[in-house]
C-alpha positions in Angstrom: -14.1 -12.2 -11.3 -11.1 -10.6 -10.4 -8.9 -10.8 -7.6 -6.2 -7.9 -6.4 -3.1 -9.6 -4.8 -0.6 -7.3 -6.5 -0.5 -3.9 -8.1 0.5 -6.1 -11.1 -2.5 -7.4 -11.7 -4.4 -3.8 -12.1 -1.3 -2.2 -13.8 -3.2 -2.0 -17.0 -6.2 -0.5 -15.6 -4.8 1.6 -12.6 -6.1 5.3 -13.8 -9.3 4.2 -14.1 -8.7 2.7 -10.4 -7.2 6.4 -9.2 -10.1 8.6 -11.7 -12.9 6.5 -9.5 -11.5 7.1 -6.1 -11.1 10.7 -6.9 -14.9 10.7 -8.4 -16.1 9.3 -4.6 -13.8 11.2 -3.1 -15.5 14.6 -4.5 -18.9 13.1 -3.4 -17.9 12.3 0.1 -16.5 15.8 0.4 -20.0 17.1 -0.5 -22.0 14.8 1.5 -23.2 12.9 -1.4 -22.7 9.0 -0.9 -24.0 6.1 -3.4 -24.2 2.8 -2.0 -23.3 0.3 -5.0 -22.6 -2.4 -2.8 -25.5 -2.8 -0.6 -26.5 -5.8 0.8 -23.1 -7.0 -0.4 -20.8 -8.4 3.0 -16.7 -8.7 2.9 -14.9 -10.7 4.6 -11.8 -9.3 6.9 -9.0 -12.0 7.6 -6.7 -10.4 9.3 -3.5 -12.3 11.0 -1.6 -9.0 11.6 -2.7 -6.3 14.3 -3.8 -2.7 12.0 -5.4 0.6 12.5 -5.8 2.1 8.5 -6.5 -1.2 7.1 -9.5 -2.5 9.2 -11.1 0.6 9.9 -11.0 2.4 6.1 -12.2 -1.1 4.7 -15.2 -1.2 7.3 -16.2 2.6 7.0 -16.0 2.0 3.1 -17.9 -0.8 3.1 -20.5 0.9 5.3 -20.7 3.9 3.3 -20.8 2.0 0.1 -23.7 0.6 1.8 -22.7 -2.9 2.6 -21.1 -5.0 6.0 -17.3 -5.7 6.6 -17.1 -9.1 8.6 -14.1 -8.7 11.1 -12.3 -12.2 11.1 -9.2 -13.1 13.1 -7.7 -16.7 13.3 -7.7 -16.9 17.1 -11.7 -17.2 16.1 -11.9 -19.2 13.4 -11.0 -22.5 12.8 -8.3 -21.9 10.4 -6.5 -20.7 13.7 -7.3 -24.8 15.1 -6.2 -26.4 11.7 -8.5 -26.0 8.9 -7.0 -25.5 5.5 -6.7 -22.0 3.7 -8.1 -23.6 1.2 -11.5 -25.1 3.0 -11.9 -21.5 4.8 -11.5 -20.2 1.0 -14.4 -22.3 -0.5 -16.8 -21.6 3.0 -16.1 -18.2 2.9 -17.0 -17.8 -0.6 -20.2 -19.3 -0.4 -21.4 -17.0 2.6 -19.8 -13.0 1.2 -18.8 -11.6 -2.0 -15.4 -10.8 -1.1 -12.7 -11.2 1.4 -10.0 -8.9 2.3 -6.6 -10.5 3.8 -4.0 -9.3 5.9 -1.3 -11.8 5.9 2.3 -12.7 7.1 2.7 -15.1 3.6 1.9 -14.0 0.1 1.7 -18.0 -0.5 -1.3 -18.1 1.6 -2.8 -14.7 -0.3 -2.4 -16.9 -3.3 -3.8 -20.2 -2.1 -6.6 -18.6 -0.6 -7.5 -16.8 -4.1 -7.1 -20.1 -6.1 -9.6 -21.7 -3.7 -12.1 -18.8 -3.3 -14.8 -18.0 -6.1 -15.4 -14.4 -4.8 -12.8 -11.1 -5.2 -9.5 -11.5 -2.7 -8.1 -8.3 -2.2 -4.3 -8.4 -0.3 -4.6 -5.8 2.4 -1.0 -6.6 3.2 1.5 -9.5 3.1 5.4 -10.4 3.1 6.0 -9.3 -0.6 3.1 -6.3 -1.7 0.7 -4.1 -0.3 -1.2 -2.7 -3.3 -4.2 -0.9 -1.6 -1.3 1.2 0.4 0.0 2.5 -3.1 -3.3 2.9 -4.8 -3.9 5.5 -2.0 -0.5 7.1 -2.4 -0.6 7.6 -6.4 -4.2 9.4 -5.5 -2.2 11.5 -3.3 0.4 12.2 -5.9 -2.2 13.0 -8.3 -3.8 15.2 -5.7 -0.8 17.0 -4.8 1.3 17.1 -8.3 -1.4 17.1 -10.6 0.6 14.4 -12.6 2.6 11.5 -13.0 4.5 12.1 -16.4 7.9 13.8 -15.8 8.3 13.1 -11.6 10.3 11.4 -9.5 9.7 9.3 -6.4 12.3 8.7 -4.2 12.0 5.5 -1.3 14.6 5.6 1.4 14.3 2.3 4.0 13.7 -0.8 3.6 13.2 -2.8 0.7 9.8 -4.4 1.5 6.4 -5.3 0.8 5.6 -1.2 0.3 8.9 -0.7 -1.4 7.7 -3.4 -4.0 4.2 -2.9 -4.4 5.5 1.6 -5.1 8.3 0.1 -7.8 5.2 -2.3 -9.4 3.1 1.6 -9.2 5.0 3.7 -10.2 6.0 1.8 -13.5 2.6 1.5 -13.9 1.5 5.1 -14.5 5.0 6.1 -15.7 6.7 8.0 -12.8 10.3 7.7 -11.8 11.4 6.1 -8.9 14.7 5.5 -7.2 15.2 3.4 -4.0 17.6 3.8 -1.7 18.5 1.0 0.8 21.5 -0.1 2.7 23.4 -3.3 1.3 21.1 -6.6 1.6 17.8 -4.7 1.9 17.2 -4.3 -1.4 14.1 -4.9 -3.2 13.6 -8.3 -5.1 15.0 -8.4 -7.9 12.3 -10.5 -9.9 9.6 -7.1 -8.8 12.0 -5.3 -10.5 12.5 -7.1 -13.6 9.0 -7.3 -13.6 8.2 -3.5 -13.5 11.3 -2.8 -16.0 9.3 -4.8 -19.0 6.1 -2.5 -18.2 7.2 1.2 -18.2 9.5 3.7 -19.6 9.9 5.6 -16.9 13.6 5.4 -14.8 13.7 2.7 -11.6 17.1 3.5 -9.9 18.2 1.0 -7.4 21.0 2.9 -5.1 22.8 2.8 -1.5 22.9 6.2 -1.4 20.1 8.2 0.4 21.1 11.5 -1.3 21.2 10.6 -4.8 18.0 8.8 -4.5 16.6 12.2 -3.0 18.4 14.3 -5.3 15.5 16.4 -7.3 12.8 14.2 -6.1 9.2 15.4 -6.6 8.4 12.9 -3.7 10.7 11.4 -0.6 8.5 8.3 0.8 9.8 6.2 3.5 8.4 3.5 5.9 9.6 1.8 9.4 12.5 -0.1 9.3 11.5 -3.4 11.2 8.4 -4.5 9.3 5.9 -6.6 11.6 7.4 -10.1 11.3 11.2 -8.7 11.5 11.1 -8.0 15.3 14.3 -9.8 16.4 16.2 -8.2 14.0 15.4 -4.6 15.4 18.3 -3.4 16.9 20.8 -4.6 14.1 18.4 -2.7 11.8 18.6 0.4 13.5 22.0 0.6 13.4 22.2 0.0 9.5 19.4 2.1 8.8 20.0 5.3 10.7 21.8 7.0 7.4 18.7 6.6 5.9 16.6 8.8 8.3 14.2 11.5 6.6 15.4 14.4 8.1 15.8 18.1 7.0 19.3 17.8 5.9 18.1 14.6 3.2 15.3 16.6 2.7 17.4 19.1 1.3 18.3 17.6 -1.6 15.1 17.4 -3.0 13.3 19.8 -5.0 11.9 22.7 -3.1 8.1 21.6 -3.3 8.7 18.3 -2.8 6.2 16.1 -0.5 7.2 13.8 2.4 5.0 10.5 2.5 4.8 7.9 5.4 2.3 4.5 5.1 1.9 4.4 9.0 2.3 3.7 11.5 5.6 6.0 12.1 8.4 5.1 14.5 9.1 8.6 15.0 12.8 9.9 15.8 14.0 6.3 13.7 13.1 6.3 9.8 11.5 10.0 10.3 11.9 13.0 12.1 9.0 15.0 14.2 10.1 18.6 12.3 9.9 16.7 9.1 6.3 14.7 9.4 4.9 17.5 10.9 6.7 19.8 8.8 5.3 22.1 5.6 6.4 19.4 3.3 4.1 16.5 4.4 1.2 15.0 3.2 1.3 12.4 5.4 -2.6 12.5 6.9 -3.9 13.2 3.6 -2.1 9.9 2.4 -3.2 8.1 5.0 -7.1 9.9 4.7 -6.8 7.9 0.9 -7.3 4.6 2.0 -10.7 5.0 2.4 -10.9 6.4 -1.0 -9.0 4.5 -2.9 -10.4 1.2 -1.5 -13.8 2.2 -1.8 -12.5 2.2 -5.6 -11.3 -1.4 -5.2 -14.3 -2.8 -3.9 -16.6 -1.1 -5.9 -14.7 -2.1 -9.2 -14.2 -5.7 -7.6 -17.3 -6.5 -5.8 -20.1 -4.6 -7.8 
């Protein structure tokens, strides 16, 4: 059994991850869908609101031909006191795997010490690791490789910040970050990467150097879900770090624009560049269903 809380923990195994999501991908696209996983149920905890995340984990499920159990705390008893833990070990004994959206990564872990099925993180404070398996498929897609290009992430230093520096290292593409001073990603998820790879992770202040002959310019909102009250401060730090045409500029000339969703439009991202010639922002987003189908088949089946 194997659980997927961070992109660390498939970093070894991650083309295989991307080569099976493009493999159902190509038989979706011609109508052709093999069910794996039927009769098999998941579990959906999910403790923040989402659009991509409950919906491509359902309709994957579905067409993988088994159930997605949509679970909120307001409706289970965790929400009236019962232990992560106790949900973990009921849970386990009723599905074969359970997807969590979480506001703590130390509840993603205690629940996947306590449960004896798959726990796949479908988001928390420090990673978000199904996010990123869906973006390297869209690299791969749209670059044909990852040997010889450069990502560059412009925002915020979180949980999608960490989860791309843990990916990237992982299949050997560059990436530099670019965030204003105090937002930086942790330290330790850089270390981390840093002893994996050979490929270049550049930690800058400046939005243009980290744009500067980028293959790829990927940004995400500025106040994360969780970081509401510090939204006006943050708009005000971050606005030199907008994704516009003139940063866009400094990037090669094919270059793709990527966004996770949801986009606060006219804050981290411009209208004329999302819906511009340069992004692949739907087709990134269209991935989620793809790549986690490849998570749950390789976890659940």
């Amino acid at each position: 059994m194997k659980h997927l809380l961070s992109i660390y923990d498939i970093k070894d195994e991650i083309h295989t991850y991307i080569e099976l999501a493009q493999k159902i991908k190509r038989d979706a696209k011609k109508g052709v869908y093999k069910t794996p996983l039927k009769n098999k149920s998941l579990a959906m905890i999910f403790e923040k609101s989402s659009t991509r995340t409950r919906v491509s984990f359902e309709v994957a499920m579905t067409q993988l031909g088994g159930h997605a159990l949509f679970l909120s705390p307001k409706d289970m008893q965790i929400g009236r006191g019962e232990t992560i833990a106790d949900t973990a070990k009921v849970l386990s004994r009723y599905v074969d795997g359970i997807m969590y959206r979480a506001f703590s990564h130390t509840n993603m872990v205690e629940l996947a010490r306590h449960a004896s099925v798959p726990v796949i993180n479908g988001l928390d404070d420090v990673e978000h690791p199904c996010q990123i398996l869906a973006d390297l498929l869209t690299v791969k897609e749209k670059k044909g490789t990852f040997k010889g290009r450069k990502l560059a992430y412009v925002g915020d230093g979180n949980n999608v910040c960490h989860s791309l520096i843990l990916g990237c290292a992982a299949v050997g593409m560059d990436i530099a970050v670019a965030t204003p001073r105090g937002y930086e990603p942790d330290g330790n998820i850089v270390d981390r990467a840093e002893h994996y790879t050979k490929a270049s992770i550049d930690i800058t202040h400046n939005p243009q150097d980290a744009v500067t002959n980028a293959d790829v310019v990927y940004t995400d909102v500025w106040v994360s879900m969780g970081d509401e009250d510090e939204a006006e401060i943050r708009k005000q730090k971050f606005r030199p770090y907008q994704v516009n045409s003139a940063l866009l500029s400094h990037a090669k000339k094919d270059a793709i624009v990527m966004h996770c969703l949801p986009a606060h439009r006219g804050l981290e991202i411009t209208d004329e560049v999302m819906d511009g010639p340069h992004s692949v922002v739907f087709d990134q987003a269209e991935n989620r269903l793809h790549a986690q189908k490849a998570v749950l088949v390789k976890l659940l089946r």
